[in-house]
N, C-alpha and C positions, 0 to 999 in steps of 0.2 A: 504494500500500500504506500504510494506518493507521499507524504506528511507535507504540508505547509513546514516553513522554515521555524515558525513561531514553538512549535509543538515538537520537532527535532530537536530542537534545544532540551525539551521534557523526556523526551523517549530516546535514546540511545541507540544509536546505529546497529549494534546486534542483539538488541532487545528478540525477547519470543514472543511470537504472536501464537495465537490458538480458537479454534471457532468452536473447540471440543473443553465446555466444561457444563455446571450443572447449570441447569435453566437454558441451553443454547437455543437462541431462535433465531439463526441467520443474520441478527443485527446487531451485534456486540459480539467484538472481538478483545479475549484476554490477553493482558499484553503485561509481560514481565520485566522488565530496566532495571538491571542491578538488582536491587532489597527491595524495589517497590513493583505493586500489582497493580494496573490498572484497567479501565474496560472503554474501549473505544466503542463509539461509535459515529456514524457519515450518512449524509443525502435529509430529506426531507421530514425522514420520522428523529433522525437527532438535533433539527431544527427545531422541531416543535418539543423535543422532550423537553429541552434546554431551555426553552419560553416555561415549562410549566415547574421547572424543577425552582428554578429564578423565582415562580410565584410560591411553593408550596414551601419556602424552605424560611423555617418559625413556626409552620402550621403545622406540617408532619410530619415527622423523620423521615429524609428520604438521604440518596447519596450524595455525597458535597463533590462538586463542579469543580475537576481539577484547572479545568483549560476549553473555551470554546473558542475555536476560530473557524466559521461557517466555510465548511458542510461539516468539520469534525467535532464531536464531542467527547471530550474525557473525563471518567467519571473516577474516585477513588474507589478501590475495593475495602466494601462494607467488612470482610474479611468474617460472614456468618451463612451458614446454610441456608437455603430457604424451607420453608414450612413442608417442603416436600415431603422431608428426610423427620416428621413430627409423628408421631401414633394421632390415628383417625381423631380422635376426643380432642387431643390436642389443638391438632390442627384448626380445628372447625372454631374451639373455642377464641382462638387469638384470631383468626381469619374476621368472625363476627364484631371482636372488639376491635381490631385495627379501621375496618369499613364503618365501622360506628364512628370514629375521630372522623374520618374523610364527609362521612356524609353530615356530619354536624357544623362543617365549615360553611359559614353564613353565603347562599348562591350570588347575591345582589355584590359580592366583591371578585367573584368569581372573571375573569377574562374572557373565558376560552368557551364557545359554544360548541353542546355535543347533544342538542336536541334533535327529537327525530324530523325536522325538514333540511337541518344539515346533514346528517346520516343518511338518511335515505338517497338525499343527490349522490352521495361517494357510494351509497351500495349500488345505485344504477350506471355511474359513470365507469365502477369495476365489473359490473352486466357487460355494459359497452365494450368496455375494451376488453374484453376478453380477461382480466386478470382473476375469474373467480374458478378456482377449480374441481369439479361437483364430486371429484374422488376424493377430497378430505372434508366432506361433510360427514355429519356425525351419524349414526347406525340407521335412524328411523328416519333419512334425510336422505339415503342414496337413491339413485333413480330419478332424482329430482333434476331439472335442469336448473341452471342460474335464473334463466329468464321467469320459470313459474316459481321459483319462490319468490323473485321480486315481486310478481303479483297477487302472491296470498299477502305478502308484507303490506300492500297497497291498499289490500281489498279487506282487512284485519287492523290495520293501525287502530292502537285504542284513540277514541278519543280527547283523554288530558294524560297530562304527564306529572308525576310526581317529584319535583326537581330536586336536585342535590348537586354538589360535587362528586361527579363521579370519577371512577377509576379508567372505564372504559375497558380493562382485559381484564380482571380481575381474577386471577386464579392462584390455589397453594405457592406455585414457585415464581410468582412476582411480590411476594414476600419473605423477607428475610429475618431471619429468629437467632440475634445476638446472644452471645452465653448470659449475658448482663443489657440491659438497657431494654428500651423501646424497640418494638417489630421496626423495621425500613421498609416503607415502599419504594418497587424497584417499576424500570418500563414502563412509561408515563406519558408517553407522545397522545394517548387517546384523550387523554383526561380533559373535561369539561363538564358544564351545567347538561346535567341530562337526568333521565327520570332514575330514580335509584333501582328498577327493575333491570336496568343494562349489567348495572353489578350482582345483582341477586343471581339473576339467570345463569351467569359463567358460572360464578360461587355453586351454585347449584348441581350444576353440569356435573365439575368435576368433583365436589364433595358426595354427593349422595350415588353416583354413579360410581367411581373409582372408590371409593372409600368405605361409602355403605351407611345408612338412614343414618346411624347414630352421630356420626360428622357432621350430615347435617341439619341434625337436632340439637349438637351444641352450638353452633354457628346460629342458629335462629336465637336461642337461647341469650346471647353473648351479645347478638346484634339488636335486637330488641326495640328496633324503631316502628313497628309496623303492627298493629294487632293481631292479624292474620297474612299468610301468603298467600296472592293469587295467581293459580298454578295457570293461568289462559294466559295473565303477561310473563308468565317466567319462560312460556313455551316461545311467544309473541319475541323477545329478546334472543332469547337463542338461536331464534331462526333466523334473526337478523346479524347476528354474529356466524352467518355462513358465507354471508358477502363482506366481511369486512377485512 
């Protein structure tokens, strides 16, 4: 990778770079320089993380900003697992109370819009262009084209939305579980004012399915903003999280 001159003064010439470590999603690269770890990242999604980490940082524990010079972002290594590597009960329970902080953050200070008539334009412009791909949809979703979930998502949008600061990916391993201190939210580029069913649904996803009810009955328990869950917008989210 090219580095800007600014950021080769930071990273060192025979530094290791690695796209293989836990939580890898194609867009952070772990990068080694002498005694220090850090996690790059480049292009459009570490532009926006880097707008939202600049806002969330006093509000949440997230990673401190070693270096940004547009398109690269350097983040310090949290140097903590994520919630992956937690037993089920665990997991769910901090999962709940860390999203409980995020969604209590007043929306009217909020910047960043992640309502569903911004979303929905970027889930039909990735229809358009071809970037959605219907073989990594989830089990009870294969068969489907992009274009006909766009239009159950269309023909199904609830009508209000229940706003918060959301997460926008929310899942076990974009959290991180320090031996000591406060959970980190990690992967942030989606983050904006949006209904807090966008976080529940992922949450959902991956707790009660991979995990098993009990996960996510302490996550309910833990996060405790809501009287009841309604299972039509957790389904209504998830499916919208097939073009994103």
């Amino acid at each position: 990778m090219q580095l800007p001159d600014q950021l080769r003064r930071l990273i060192e010439d025979d530094a290791s770079w690695s796209s293989d470590h836990e939580g890898a999603s194609g867009t952070a690269l772990r990068v080694r320089s002498g005694s220090k770890v850090f996690y790059v990242k480049h292009g459009p999604l570490a532009r926006a993380e880097h707008l939202r980490l600049r806002w969330l940082h006093g509000r949440v524990p997230v990673p401190d900003v070693v270096a940004f010079h547009d398109p690269f972002l350097v983040l310090a290594d949290v140097g903590a697992p994520s919630l992956e590597a937690a037993a089920p009960a665990d997991m769910g329970a901090v999962l709940g109370r860390t999203l409980r902080l995020l969604h209590e953050l007043p929306v009217a200070g909020c910047p960043f819009d992640g309502r569903l008539p911004v979303v929905l334009e970027r889930a039909a412009a990735n229809v358009r262009d071809g970037l959605v791909d219907p073989d990594d949809f989830d089990a009870d979703h294969l068969g489907l084209t992009p274009e006909t979930v766009h239009e159950r998502l269309l023909a199904t949008r609830p009508r209000v939305e229940d706003l918060v600061v959301a997460h926008g990916d929310y899942t076990p391993s974009n959290v991180l579980l320090p031996a000591s201190g406060e959970p980190v939210v990690i992967d942030l580029p989606a983050l904006g004012v949006a209904d807090r069913y966008r976080d529940l649904a992922i949450a959902h996803r991956d707790l009660y399915e991979d995990h098993g009810p009990a996960a996510w009955e302490e996550f309910v328990s833990a996060y405790g903003l809501v009287d009841h869950i309604e299972e039509d917008r957790l389904y209504y989210y998830r499916l919208l999280d097939e073009l994103l």
